[in-house]
C-alpha positions in Angstrom: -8.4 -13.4 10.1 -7.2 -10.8 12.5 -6.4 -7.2 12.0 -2.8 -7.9 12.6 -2.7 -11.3 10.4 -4.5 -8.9 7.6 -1.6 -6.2 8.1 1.4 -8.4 8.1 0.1 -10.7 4.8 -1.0 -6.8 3.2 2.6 -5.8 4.6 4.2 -8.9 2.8 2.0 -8.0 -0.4 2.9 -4.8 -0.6 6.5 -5.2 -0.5 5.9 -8.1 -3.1 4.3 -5.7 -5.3 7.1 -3.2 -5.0 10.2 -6.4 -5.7 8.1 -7.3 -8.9 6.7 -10.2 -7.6 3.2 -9.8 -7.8 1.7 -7.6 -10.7 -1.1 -4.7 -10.0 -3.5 -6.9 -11.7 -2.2 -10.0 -9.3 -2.6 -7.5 -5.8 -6.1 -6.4 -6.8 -7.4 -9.6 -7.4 -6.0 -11.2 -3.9 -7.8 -8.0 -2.1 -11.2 -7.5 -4.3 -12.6 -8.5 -1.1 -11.3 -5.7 0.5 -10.4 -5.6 4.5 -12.8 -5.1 7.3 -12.0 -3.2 10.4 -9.8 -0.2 11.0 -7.4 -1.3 7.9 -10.3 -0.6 5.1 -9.4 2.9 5.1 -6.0 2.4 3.5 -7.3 1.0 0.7 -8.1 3.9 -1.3 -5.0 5.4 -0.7 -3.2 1.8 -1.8 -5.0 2.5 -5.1 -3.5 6.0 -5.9 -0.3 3.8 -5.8 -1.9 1.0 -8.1 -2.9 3.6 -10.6 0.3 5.6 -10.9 2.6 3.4 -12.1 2.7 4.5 -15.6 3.5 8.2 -14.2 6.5 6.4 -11.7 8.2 5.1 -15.2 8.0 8.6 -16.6 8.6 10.8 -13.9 12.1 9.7 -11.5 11.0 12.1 -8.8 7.4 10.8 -8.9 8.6 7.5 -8.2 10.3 8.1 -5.4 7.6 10.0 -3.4 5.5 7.0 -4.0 7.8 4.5 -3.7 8.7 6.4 -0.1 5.3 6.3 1.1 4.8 2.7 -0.2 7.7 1.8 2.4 6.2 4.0 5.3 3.4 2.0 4.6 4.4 -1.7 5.1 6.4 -0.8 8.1 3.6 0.6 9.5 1.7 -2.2 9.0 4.4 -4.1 10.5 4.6 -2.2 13.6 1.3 -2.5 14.2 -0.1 1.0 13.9 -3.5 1.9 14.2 -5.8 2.3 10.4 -6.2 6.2 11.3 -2.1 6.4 11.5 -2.0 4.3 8.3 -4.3 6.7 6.7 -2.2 9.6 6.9 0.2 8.0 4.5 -0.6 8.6 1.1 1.0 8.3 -2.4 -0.2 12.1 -3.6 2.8 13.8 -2.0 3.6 14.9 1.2 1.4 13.4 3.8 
């Protein structure tokens, strides 16, 4: 698979995960694998998100920083931007 068929199906997966549609348990499992190329950098920062989402049902404020970053994200993914650009978004604040 591509770069850009790995981004858009991570895009779709991503915006899954934030509907409800797919659990944290459910996204881990499809991506174990991990991705090669210039897109395996985000991963790390996707897990910040993964872990957090007990402190999104506490904290309103929380959620939406994450939740923010979670859509800069996929349409970053979707516009095609490079893993470095992608890597500047993360889900610990301000990026």
């Amino acid at each position: 698979m591509s770069t850009q068929e790995d981004a858009g199906r991570l895009a779709d997966e991503l915006a899954s995960l934030r509907a409800g549609q797919l659990s944290v348990q459910e996204f881990r499992a499809r991506w174990r694998a991990g991705l090669d190329g210039p897109l395996e950098v985000i991963l790390v920062n996707i897990e910040h998100y993964l872990a957090d989402l007990d402190i999104r049902e506490r904290e309103p404020a929380y959620r939406a920083i994450q939740d923010g970053a979670l859509e800069e994200l996929i349409r970053g993914l979707r516009a095609g931007a490079s893993g470095a650009e992608l890597a500047r978004i993360t889900f610990l604040g301000r990026s």
